[in-house]
C-alpha positions in Angstrom: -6.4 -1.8 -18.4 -2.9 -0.5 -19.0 -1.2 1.4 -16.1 -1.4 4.7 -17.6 -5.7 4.1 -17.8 -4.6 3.3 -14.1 -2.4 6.5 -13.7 -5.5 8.5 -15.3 -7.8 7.3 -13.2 -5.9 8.1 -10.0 -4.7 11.2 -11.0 -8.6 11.9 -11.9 -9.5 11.1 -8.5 -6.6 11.9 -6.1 -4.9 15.3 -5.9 -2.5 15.2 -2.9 0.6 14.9 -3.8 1.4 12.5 -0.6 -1.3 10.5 -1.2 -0.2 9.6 -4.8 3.5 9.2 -3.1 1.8 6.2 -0.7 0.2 5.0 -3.9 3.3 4.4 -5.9 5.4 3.1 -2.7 3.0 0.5 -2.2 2.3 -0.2 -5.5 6.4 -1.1 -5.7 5.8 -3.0 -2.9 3.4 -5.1 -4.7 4.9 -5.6 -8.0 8.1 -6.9 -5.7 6.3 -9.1 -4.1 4.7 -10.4 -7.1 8.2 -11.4 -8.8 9.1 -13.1 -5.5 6.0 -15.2 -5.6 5.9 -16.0 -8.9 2.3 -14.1 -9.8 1.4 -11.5 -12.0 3.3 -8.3 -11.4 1.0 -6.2 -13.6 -2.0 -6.9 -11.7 -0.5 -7.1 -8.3 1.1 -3.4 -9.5 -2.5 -2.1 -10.2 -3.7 -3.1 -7.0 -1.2 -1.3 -5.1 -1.1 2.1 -7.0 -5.5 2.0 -7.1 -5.9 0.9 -3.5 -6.4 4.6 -2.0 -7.5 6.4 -5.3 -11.3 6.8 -3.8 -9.5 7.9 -0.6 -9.4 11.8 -1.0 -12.9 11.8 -2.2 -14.7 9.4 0.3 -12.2 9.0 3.6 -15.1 7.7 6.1 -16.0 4.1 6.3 -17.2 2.2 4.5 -17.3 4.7 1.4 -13.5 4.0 1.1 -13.2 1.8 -0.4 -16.9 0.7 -1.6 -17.2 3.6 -3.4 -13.7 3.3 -5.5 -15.1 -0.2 -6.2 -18.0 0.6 -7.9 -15.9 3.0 -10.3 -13.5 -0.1 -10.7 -16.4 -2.1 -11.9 -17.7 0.3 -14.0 -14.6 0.7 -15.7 -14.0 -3.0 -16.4 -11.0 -3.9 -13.9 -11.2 -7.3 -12.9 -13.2 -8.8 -10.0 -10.0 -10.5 -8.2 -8.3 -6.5 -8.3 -11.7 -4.8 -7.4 -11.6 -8.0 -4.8 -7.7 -7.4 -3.2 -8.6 -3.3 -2.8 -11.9 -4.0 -0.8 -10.4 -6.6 1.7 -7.6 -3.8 3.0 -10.0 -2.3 4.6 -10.7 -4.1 7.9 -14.4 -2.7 8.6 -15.3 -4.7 5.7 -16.6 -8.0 7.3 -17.6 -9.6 4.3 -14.6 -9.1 2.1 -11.8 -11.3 4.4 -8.7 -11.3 3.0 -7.8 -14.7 0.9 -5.8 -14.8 -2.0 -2.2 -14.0 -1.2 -2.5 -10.9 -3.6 -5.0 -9.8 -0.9 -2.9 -10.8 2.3 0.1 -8.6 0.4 -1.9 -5.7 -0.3 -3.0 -5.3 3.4 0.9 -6.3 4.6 2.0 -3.4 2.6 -0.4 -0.7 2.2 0.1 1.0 6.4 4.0 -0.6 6.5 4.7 1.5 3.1 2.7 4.6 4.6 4.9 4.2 8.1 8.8 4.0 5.9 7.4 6.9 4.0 7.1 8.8 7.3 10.2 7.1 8.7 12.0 8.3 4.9 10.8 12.1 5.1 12.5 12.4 8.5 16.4 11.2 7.1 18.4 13.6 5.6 19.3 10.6 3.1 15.2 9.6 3.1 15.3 5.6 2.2 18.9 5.6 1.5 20.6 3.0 4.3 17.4 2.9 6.2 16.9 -0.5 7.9 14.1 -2.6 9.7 16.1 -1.9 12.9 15.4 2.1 12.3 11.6 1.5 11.7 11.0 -0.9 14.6 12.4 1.8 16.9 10.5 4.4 15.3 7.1 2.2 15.8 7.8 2.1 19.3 7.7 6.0 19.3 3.8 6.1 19.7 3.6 9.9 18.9 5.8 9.0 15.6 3.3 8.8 12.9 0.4 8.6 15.2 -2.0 8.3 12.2 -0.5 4.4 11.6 -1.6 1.3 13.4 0.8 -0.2 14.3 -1.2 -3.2 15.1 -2.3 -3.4 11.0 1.6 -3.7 10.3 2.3 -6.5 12.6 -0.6 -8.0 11.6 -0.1 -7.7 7.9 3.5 -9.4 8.4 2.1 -12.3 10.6 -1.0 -13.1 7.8 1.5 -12.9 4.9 3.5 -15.7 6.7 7.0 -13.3 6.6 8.9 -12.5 9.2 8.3 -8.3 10.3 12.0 -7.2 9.9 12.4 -8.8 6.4 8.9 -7.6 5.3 10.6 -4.2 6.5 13.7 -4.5 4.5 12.0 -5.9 1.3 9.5 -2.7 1.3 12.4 -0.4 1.4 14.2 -2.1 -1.1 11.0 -2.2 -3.4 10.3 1.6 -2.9 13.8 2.9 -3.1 14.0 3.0 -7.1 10.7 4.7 -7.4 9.8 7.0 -4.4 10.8 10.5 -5.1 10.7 13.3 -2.1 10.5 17.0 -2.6 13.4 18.8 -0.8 
């Protein structure tokens, strides 16, 4: 599957605007961290832009993200991808996270979601924003109430990188490529 079969596919499935923005940051954040380990940025790409796609369609547990993962099938992606997008969900019991594409996915996908937030409230969004911006902004509880805080921490911790760096590379990843409406 090239990435604009994966672009259809989201943009068949997924309509909010925001929701394709967290798509693409973490997505960034994937095929950054891909370089720095030395795998395959293509794949570890796909799995960050198609990890929500099912999300608009089928929120509640455990339809996201079962249900996206029966389209993936269908449509020929690879087991290992279909794999990575099912173990980020944590309700999942049976799909733990393994593989280190896995382990990134999951580090990334509510850390993205949480600089986003952080981004839309700077007059310069991403521009000069740092992990010691975000870590103050996690500690404002009614600050992007929607993210759990715990899954970021967590994330970090499992990917074996230390939480302010994982902060900082994210940015860095999603600067080039995430565009705001003014």
């Amino acid at each position: 599957m090239s990435r604009e079969d994966d672009l259809r596919l989201l943009q068949e499935y997924t309509k909010s605007e925001s929701l394709i923005r967290h798509m693409l940051a973490v997505e960034s954040a994937m095929r950054a961290y891909a370089v720095m380990f030395g795998e395959d940025e293509e794949k570890w790409g796909q799995v960050g832009l198609l990890h929500d796609f099912d999300y608009e369609r089928w929120p509640d547990p455990p339809d996201h993200p079962l249900q996206g993962s029966v389209i993936l099938a269908e449509r020929g992606y690879p087991e290992d991808v279909i794999y990575a997008i099912k173990s980020h969900a944590d309700y999942l019991t049976d799909c733990p996270r393994v593989s280190k594409m896995d382990k990134t996915l999951y580090a990334c996908d509510e850390l993205c979601g949480f600089i986003t937030a952080c981004a839309m409230v700077r007059p310069t969004r991403l521009a000069g924003l740092k992990a010691k911006s975000v870590r103050k902004k996690l500690k404002q509880l009614s600050f992007a109430a929607a993210v759990n805080r715990d899954d970021i921490t967590r994330g970090a911790e499992d990917l074996g990188v230390d939480l302010n760096e994982h902060i900082d590379f994210c940015i860095q990843a999603m600067e080039p490529v995430l565009k705001f409406d003014e």
